[in-house]
N, CA, C and O atoms as a DFTB+ gen file, in Angstrom:
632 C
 N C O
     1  1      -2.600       3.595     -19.936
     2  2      -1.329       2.995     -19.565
     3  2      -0.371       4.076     -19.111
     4  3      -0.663       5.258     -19.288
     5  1       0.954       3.650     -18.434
     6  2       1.940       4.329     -18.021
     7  2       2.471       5.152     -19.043
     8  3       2.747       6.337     -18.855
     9  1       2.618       4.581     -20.082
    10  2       3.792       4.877     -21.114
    11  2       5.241       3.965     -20.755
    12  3       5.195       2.747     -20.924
    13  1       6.185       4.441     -20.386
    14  2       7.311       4.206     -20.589
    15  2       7.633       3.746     -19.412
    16  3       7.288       4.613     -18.608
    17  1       8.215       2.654     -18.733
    18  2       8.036       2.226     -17.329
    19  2       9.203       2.369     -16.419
    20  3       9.049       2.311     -15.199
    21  1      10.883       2.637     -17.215
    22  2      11.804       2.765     -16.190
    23  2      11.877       4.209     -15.793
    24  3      11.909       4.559     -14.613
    25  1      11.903       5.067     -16.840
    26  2      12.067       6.427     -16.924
    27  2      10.717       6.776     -15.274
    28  3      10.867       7.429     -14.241
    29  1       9.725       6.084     -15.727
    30  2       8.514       6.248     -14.481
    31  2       9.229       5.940     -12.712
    32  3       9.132       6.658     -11.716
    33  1       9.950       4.557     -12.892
    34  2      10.396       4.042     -11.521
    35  2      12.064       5.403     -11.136
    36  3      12.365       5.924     -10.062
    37  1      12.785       5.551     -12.580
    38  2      13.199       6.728     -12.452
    39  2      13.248       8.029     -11.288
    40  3      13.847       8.383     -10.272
    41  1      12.027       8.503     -12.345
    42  2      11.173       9.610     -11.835
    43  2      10.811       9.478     -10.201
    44  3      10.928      10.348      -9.338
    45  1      10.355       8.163     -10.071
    46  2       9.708       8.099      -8.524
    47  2      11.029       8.110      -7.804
    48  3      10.942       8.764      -6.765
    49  1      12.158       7.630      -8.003
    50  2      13.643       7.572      -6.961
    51  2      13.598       9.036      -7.193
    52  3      12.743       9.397      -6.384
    53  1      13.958       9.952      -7.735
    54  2      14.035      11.541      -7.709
    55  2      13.263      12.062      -7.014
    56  3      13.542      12.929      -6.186
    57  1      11.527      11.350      -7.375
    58  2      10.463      12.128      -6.475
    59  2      10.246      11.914      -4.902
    60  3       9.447      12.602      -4.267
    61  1      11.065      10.848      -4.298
    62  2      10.977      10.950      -3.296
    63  2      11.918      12.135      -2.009
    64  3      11.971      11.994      -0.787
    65  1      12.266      12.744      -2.485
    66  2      12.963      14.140      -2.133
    67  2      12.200      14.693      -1.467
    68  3      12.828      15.645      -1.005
    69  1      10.876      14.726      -0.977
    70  2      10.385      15.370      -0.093
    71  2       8.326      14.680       0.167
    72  3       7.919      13.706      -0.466
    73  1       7.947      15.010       0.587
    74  2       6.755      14.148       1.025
    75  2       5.815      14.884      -0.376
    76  3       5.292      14.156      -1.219
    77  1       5.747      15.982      -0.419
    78  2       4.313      15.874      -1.960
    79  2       4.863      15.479      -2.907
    80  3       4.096      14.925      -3.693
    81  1       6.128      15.518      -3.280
    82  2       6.716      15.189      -4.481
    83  2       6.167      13.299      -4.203
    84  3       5.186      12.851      -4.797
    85  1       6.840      12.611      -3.426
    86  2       6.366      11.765      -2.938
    87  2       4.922      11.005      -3.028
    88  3       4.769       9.859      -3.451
    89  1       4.002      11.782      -2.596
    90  2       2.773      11.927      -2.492
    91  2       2.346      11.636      -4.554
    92  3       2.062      10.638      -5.216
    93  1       2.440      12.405      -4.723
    94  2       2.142      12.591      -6.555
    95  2       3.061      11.323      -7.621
    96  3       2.809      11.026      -8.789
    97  1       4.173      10.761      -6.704
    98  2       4.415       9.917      -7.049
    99  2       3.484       8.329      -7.211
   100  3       3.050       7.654      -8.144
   101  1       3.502       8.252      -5.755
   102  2       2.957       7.024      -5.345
   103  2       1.460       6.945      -6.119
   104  3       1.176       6.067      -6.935
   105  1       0.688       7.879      -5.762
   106  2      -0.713       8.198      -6.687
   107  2      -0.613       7.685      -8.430
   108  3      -1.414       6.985      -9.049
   109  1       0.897       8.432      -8.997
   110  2       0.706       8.030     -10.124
   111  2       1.016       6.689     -10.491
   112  3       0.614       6.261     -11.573
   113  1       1.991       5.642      -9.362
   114  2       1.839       3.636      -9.160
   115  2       1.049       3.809      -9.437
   116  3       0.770       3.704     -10.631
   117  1       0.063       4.232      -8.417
   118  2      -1.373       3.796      -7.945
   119  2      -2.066       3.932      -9.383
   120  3      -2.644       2.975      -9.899
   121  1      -1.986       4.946      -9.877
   122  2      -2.392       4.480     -11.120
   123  2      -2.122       3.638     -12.384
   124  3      -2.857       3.090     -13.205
   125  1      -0.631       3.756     -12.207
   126  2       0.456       2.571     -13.027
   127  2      -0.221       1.135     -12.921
   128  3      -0.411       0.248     -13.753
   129  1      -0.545       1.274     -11.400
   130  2      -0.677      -0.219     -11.553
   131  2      -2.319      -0.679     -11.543
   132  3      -2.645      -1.865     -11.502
   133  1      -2.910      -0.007     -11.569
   134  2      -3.871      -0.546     -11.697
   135  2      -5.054      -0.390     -13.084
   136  3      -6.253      -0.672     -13.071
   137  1      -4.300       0.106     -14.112
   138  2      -4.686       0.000     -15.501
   139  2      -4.305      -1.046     -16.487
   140  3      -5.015      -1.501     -17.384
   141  1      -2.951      -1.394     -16.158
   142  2      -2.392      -2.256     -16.942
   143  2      -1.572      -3.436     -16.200
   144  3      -0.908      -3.018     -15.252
   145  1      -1.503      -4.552     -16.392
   146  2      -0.836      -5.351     -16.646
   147  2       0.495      -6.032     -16.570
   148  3       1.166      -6.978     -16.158
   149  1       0.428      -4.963     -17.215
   150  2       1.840      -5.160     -18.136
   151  2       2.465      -3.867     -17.765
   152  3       3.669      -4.077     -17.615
   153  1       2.251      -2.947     -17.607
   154  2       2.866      -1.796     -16.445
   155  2       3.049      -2.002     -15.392
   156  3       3.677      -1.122     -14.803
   157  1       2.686      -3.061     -14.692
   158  2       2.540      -3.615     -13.359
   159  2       3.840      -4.155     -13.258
   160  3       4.644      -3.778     -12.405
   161  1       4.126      -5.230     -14.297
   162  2       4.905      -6.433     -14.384
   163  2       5.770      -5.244     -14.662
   164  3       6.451      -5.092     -13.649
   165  1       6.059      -4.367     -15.506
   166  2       7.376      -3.637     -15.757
   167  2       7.600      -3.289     -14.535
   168  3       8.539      -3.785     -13.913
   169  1       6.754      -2.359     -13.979
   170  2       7.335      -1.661     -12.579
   171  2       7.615      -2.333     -11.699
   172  3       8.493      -1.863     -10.976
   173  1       7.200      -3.358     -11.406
   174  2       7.447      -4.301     -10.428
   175  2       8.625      -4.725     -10.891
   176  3       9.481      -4.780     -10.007
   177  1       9.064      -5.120     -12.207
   178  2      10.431      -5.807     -12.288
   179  2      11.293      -4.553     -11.920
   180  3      11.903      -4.582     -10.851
   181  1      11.393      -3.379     -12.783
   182  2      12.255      -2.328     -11.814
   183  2      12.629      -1.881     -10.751
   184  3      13.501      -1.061     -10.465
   185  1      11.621      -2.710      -9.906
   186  2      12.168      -1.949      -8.389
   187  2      10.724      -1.465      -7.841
   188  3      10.554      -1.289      -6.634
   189  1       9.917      -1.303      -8.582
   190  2       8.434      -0.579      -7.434
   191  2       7.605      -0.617      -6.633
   192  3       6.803       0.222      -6.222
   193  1       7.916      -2.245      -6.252
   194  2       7.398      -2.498      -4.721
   195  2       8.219      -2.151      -3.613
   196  3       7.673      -2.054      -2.514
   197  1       9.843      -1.880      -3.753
   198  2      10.630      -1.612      -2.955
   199  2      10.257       0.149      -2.930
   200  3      10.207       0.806      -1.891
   201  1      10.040       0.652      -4.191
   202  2      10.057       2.473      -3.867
   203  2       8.497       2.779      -3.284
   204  3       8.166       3.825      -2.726
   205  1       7.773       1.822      -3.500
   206  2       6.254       2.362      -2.757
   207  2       7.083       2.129      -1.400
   208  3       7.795       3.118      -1.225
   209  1       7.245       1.211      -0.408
   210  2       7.354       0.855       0.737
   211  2       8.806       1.890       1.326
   212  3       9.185       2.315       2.418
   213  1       9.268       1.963      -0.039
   214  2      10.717       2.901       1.324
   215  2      10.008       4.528       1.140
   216  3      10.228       5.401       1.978
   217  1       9.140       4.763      -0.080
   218  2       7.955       5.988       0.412
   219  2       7.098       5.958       1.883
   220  3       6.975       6.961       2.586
   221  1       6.639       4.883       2.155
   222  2       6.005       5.082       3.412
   223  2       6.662       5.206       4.554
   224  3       6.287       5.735       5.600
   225  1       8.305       4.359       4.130
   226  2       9.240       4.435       4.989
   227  2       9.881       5.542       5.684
   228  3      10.138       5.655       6.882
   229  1      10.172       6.635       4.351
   230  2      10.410       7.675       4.479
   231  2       9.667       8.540       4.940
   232  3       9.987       9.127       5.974
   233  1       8.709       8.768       4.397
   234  2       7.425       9.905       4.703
   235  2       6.048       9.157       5.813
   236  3       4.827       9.258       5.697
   237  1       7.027       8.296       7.030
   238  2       5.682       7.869       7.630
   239  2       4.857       8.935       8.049
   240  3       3.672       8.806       7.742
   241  1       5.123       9.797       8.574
   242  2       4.308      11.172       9.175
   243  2       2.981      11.926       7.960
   244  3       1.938      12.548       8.165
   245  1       3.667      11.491       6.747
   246  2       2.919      12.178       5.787
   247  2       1.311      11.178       5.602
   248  3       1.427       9.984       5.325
   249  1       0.261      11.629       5.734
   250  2      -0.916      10.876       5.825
   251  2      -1.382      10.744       3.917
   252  3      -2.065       9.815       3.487
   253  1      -0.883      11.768       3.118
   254  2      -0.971      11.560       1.975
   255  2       0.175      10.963       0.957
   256  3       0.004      10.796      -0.251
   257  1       1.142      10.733       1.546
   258  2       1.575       9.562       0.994
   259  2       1.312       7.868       1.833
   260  3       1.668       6.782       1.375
   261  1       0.794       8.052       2.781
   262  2       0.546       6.546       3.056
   263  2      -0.458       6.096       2.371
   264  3      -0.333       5.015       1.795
   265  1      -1.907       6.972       2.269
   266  2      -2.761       6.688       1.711
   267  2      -2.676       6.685       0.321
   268  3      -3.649       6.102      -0.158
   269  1      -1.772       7.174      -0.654
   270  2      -1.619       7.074      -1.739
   271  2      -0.724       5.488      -2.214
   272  3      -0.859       4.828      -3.245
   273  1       0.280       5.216      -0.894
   274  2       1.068       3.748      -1.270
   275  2       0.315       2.704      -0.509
   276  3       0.796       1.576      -0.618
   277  1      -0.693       2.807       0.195
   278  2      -1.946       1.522       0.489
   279  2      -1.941       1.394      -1.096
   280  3      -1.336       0.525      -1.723
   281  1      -2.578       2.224      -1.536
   282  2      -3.941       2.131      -2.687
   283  2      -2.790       1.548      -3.713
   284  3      -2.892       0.376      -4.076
   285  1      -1.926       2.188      -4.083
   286  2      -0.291       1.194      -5.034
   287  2      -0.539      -0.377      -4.432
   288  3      -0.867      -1.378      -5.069
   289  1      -0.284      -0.247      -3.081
   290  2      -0.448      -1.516      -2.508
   291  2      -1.691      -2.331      -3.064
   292  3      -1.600      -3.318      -3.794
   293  1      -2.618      -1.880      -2.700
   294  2      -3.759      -2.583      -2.926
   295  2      -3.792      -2.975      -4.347
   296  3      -4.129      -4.156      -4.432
   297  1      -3.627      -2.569      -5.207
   298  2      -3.476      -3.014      -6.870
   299  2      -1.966      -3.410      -7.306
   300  3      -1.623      -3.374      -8.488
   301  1      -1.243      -3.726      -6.440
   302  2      -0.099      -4.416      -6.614
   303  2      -0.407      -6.246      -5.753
   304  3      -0.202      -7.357      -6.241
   305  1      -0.702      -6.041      -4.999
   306  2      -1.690      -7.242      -4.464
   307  2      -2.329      -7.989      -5.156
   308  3      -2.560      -9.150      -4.817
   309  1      -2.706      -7.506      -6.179
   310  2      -3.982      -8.940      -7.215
   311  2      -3.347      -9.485      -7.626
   312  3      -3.823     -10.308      -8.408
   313  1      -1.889      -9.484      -7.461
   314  2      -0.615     -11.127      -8.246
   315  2      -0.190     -11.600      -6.625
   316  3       0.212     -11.113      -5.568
   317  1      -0.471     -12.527      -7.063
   318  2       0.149     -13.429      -6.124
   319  2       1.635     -13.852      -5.740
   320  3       2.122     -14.183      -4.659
   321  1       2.105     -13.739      -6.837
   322  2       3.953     -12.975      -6.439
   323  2       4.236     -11.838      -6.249
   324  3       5.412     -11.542      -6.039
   325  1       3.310     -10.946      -6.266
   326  2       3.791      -9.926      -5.954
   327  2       3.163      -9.362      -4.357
   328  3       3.579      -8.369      -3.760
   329  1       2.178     -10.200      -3.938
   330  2       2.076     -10.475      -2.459
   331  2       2.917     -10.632      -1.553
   332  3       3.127     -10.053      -0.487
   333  1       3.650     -11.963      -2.385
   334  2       5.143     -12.147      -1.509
   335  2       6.193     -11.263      -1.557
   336  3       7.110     -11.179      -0.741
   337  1       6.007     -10.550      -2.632
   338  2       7.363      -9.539      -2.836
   339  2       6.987      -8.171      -2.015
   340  3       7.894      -7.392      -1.721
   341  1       5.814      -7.934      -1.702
   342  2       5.587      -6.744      -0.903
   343  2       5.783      -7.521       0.514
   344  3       6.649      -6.831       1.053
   345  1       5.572      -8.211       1.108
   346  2       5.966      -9.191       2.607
   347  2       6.976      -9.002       2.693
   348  3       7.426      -8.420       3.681
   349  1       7.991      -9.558       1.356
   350  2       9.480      -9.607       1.762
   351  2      10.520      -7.812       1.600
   352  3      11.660      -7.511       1.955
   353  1       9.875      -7.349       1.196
   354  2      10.693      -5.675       1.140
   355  2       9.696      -5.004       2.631
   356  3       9.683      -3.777       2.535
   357  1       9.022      -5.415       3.721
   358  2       8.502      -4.930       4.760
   359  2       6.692      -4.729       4.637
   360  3       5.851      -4.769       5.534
   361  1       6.536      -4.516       3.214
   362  2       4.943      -3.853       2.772
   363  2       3.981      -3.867       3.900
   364  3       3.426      -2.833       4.271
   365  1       3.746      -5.183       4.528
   366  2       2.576      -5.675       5.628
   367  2       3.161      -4.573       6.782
   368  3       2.520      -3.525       6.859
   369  1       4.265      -4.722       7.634
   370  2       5.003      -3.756       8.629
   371  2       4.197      -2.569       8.000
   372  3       3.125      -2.163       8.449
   373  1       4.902      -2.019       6.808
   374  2       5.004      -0.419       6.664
   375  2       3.004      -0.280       6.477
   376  3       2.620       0.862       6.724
   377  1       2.082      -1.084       6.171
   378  2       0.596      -0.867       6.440
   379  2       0.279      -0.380       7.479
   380  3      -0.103       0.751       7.779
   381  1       0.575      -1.945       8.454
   382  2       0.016      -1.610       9.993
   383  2       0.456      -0.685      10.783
   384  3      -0.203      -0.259      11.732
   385  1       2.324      -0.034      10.285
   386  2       2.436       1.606      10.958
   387  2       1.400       2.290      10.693
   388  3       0.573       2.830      11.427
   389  1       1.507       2.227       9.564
   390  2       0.658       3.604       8.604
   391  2      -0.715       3.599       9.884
   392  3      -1.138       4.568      10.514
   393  1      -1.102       2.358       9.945
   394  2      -2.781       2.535      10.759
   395  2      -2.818       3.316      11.959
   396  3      -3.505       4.245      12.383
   397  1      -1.346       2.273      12.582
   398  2      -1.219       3.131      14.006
   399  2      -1.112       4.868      14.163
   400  3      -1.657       5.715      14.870
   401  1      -0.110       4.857      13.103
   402  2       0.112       6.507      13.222
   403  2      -0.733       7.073      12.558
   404  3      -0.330       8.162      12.149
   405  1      -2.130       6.724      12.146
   406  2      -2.807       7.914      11.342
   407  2      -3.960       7.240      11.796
   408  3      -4.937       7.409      11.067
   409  1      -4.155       6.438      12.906
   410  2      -5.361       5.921      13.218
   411  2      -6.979       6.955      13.106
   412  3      -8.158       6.653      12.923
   413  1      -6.442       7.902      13.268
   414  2      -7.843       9.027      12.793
   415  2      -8.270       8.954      11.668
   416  3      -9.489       9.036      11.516
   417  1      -7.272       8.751      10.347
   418  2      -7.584       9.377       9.064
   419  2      -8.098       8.129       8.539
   420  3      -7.491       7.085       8.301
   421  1      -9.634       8.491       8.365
   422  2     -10.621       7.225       7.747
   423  2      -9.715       6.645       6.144
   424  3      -9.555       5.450       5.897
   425  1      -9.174       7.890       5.134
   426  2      -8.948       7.401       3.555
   427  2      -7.339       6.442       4.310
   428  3      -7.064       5.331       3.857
   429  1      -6.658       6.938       5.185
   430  2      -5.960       5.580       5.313
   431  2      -6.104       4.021       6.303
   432  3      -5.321       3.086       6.469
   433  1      -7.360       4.276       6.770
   434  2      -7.694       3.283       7.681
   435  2      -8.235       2.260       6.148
   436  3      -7.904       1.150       5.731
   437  1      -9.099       3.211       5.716
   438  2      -9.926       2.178       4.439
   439  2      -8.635       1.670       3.653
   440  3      -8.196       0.520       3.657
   441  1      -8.217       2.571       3.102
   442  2      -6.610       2.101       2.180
   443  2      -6.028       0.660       2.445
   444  3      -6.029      -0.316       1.694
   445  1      -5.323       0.856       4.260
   446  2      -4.997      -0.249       4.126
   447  2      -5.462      -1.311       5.097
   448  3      -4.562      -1.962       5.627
   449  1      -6.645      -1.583       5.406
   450  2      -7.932      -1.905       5.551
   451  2      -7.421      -3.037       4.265
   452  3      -6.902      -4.139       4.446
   453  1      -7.769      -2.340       2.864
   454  2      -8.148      -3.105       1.719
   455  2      -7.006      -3.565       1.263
   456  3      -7.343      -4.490       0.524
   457  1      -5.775      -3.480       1.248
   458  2      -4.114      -3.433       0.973
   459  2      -3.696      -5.045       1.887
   460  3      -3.227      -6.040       1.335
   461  1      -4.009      -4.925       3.310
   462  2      -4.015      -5.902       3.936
   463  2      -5.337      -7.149       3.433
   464  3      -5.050      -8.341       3.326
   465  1      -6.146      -6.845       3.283
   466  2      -7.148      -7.949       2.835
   467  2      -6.463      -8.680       1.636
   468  3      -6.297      -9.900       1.637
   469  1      -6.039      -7.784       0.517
   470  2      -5.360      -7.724      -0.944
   471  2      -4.390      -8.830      -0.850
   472  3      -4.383      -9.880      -1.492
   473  1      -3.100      -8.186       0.580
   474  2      -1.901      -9.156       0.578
   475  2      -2.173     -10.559       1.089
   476  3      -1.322     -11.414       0.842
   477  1      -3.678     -11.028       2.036
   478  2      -3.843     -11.739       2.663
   479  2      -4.596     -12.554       1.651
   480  3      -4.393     -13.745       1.883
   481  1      -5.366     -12.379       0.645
   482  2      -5.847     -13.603      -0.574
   483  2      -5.382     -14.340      -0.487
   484  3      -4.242     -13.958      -0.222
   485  1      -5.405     -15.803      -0.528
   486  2      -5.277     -17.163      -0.467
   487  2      -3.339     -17.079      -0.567
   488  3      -2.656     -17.452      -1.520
   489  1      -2.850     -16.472       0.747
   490  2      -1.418     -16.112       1.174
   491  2      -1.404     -16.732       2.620
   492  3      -1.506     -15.919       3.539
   493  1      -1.316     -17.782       2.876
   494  2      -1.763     -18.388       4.427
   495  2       0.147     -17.638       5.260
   496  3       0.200     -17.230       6.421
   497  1       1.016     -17.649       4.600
   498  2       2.521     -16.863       5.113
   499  2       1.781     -15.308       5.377
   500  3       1.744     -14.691       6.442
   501  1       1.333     -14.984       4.329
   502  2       0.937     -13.129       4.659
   503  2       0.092     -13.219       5.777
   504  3       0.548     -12.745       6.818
   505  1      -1.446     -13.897       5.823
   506  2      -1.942     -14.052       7.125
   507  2      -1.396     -13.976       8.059
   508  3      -1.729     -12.991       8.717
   509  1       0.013     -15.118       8.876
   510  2       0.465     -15.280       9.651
   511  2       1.410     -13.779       9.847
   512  3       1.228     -13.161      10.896
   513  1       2.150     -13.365       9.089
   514  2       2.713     -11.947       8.905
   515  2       2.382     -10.690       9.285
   516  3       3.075      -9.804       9.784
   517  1       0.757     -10.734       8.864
   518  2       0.042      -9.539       9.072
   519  2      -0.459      -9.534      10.859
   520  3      -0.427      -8.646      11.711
   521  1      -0.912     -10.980      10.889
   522  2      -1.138     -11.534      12.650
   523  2      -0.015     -10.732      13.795
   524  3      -0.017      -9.965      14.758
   525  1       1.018     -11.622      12.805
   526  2       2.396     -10.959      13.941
   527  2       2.975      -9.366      14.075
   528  3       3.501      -8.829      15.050
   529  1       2.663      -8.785      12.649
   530  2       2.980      -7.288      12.803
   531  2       1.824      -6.528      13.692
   532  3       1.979      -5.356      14.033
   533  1       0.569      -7.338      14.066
   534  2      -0.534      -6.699      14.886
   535  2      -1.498      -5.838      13.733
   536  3      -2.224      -4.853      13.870
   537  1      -1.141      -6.711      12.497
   538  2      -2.822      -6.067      11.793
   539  2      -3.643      -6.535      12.023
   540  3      -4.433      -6.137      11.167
   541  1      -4.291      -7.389      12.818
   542  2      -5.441      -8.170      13.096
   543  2      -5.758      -7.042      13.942
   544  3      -6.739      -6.385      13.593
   545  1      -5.071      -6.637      15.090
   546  2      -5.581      -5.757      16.089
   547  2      -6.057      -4.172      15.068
   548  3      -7.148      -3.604      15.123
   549  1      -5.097      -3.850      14.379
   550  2      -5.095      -2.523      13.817
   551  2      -6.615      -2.741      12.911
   552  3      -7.306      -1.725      12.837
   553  1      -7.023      -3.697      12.395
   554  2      -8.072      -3.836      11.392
   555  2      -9.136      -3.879      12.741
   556  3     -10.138      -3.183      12.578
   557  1      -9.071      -4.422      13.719
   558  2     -10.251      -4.420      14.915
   559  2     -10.447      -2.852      14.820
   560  3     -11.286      -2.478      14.002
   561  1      -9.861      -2.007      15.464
   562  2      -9.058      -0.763      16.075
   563  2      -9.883       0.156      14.771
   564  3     -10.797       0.950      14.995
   565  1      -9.300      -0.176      13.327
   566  2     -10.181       0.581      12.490
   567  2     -11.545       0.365      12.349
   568  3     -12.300       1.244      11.935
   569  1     -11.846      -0.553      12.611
   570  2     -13.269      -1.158      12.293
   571  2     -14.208      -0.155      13.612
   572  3     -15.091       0.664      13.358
   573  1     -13.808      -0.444      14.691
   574  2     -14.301       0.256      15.928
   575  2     -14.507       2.267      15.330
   576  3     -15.528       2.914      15.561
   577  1     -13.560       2.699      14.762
   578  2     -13.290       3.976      14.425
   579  2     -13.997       4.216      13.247
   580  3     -14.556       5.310      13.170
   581  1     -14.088       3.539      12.430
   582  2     -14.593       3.781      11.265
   583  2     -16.778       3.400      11.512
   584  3     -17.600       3.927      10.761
   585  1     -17.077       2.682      12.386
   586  2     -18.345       3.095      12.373
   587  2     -18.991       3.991      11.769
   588  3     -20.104       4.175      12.263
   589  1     -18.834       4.399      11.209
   590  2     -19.798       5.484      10.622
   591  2     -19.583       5.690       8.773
   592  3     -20.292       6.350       8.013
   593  1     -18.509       4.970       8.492
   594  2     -18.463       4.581       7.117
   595  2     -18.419       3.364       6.569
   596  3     -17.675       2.407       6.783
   597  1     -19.357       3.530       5.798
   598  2     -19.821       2.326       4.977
   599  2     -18.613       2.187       4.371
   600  3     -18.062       1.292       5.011
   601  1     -17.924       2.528       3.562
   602  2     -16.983       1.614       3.023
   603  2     -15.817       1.484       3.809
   604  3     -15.025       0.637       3.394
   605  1     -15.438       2.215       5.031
   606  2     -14.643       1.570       6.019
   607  2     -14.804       0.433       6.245
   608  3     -13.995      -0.444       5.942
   609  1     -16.177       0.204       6.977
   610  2     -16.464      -1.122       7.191
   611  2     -16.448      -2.401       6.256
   612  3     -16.237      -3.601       6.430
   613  1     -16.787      -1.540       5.119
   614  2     -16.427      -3.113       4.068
   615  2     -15.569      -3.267       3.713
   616  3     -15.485      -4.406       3.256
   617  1     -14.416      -2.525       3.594
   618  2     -13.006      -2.880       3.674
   619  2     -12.243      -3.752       4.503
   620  3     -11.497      -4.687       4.211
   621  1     -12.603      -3.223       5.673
   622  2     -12.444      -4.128       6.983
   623  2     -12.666      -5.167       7.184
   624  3     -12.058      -5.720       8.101
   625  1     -13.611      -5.870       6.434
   626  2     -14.207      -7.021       6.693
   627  2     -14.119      -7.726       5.500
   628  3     -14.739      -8.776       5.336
   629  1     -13.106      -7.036       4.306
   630  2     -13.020      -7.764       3.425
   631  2     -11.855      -9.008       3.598
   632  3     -11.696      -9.834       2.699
């Protein structure tokens, strides 16, 4: 588990001061949220779908913090309110940048590859969302690029 969950969402508003600080943030969501529960539900009530997404916001150029706030993404995704709450603070937008501008880098093609599949689970609004921001094209686009990795591709097609 996290431990202590505001002092954590805290920490991440301070850590976004520069892209690794950033970077080591989002990684440690990424781990926040996908151990517990109930660390999830805390961080999420504090504010941490808004600080993953204004991280990618901030640091779009940085390829290791996008790929570190997919993967937040992607395990913030298995609630179904919290699908909608990443839609409504930009989440789907700030993915399909991430693809465009780092279209080379396979760990963020797969990332949010799987982040977009995540927000799109039985979300027929996120579908239509992800359509219109042009992740349908960006998931083609990775799929074409990623040939040569197996779990690219099954991401992609998840």
């Amino acid at each position: 588990a996290c431990g202590t969950v505001p002092p954590c969402v805290a920490d991440m508003v301070r850590q976004l001061a520069d892209a690794t600080t950033a970077e080591m943030a989002t990684k440690a969501y990424r781990d926040c949220f996908a151990y517990s529960d109930d660390d999830r539900a805390q961080i999420v009530k504090a504010g941490g779908i808004h600080l993953v997404v204004a991280a990618m916001e901030k640091y779009h150029d940085s390829a290791a913090v996008q790929k570190e706030s997919c993967w937040a993404l992607i395990n913030l995704a298995v609630d179904d309110g919290n699908q909608i709450a990443i839609a409504m603070v930009g989440g789907i937008k700030a993915v399909v940048i991430a693809m465009r501008r780092h279209k080379w880098s396979v760990g963020i093609q797969e990332a949010a590859c799987a982040a977009l599949a995540n927000l799109s689970t039985n979300n027929n609004d996120n579908k239509i969302e992800i359509a219109e921001a042009g992740g349908i094209e960006a998931v083609v686009t990775a799929m074409h690029r990623l040939m040569d990795s197996a779990g690219g591709q099954e991401k992609a097609f998840a």
